[in-house]
N, C-alpha and C positions, 0 to 999 in steps of 0.2 A: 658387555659385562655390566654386571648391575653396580651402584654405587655403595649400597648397604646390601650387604651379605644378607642371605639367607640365612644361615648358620654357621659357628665356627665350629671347627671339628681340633681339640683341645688336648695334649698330650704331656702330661709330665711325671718325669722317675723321684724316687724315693732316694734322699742322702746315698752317695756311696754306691750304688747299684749301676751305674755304666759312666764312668768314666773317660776324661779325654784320653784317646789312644787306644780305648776298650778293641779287642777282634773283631766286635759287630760294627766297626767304627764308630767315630762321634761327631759330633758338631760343635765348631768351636767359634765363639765373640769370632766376628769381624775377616773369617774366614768360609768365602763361598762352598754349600755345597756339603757333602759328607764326606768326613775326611778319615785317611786309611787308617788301618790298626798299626799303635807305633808303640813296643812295648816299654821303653825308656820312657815316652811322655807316659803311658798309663802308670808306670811306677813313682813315676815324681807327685803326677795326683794323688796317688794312694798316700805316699808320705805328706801329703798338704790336709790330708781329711785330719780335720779337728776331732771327729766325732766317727765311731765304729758305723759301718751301712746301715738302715733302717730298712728291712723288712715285714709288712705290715703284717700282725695274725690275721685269723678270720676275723675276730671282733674288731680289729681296728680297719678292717675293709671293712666293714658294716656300719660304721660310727663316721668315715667317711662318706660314703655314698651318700646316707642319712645327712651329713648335714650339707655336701653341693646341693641336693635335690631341696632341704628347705633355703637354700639361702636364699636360689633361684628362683624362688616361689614367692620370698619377702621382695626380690629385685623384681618378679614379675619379669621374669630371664623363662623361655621356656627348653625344658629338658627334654630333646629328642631319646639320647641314648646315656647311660652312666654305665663304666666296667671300670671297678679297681680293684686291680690286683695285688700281690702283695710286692711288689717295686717296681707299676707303674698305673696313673690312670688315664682313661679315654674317656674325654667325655663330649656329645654335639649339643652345642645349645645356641639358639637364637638371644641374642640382645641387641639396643640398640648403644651399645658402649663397645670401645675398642675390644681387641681379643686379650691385646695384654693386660688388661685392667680386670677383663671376667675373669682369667686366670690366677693373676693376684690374689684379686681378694678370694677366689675358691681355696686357696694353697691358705691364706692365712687363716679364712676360719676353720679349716678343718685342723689347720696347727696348734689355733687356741682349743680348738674340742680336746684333740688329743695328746694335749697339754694337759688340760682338765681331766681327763678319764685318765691317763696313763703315766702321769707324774710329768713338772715340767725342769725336770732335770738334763730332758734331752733339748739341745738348743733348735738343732736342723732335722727337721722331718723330710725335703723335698730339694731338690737341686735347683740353683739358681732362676734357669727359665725354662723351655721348654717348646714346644713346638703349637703355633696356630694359625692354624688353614682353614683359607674363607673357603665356604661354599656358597657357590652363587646359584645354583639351580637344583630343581627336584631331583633331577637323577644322581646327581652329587651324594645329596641328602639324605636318599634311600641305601647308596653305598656305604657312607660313612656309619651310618647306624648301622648295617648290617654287619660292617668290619667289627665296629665296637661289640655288638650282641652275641656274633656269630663265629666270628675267626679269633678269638683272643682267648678262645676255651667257654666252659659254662658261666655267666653272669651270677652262677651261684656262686656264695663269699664261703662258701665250706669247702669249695674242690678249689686248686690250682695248678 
């Protein structure tokens, strides 16, 4: 197994869009694993959301993408594959900085853009953390982007 990844293959939802307890299960702090659908825990999260779900429109998947693919470009991060949807995105990029940190800072600048484009009234755009998976080798590589491009619907930001 290689020591620095290949690439990380990069997964986070939108406020409010799948919650702990959710049917499709979720993933919870400090508990192995995906964990079942519970519908008392999904309802207490529901009553903890500060803020109504965020679902992005077309333009705010466009104004997204737009700016992981420039941040990436100022980090000198290379962008394999970008799909965002409208609550959730996938994205495979090569860095040589942890996974959690390219995620960070992707989620925060695209918070201040669309802060800036879309009023910063809304405090939370994205849920806490999110899922990242190293890939160590080509064939990995060629999956993960083909999942992101291919299986998640059109990469176009006008269909979902």
């Amino acid at each position: 197994m290689r020591s620095t990844p290949l690439a990380y293959f990069l997964t986070w939802t939108t406020y409010g869009t799948w919650l702990h307890g959710d049917p499709r299960g979720s993933v919870k702090s400090g508990k192995p694993g995906i964990q079942p659908p519970d519908m008392r825990c999904e309802e207490r999260a529901l009553q903890s959301m500060s803020e109504s779900e965020v679902l992005l429109t077309p333009q705010q998947r466009e104004l997204v993408d737009s700016t992981i693919r420039r941040h990436c470009e100022i980090r000198k991060w290379t962008v394999h594959a970008v799909n965002v949807r409208s609550n959730h995105v996938h994205a495979v990029i090569s860095a040589l900085v942890p996974p959690d940190a390219v995620m960070a800072q992707l989620k925060a600048w695209c918070s201040r853009k669309l802060g800036e484009t879309c009023g910063k009234s809304r405090g939370r755009w994205w849920t806490e953390h999110g899922s990242t998976r190293w890939i160590n080798d080509e064939k990995h590589l060629h999956t993960a982007v083909q999942y992101v491009m291919d299986y998640q619907g059109p990469a176009n930001i006008q269909s979902d």
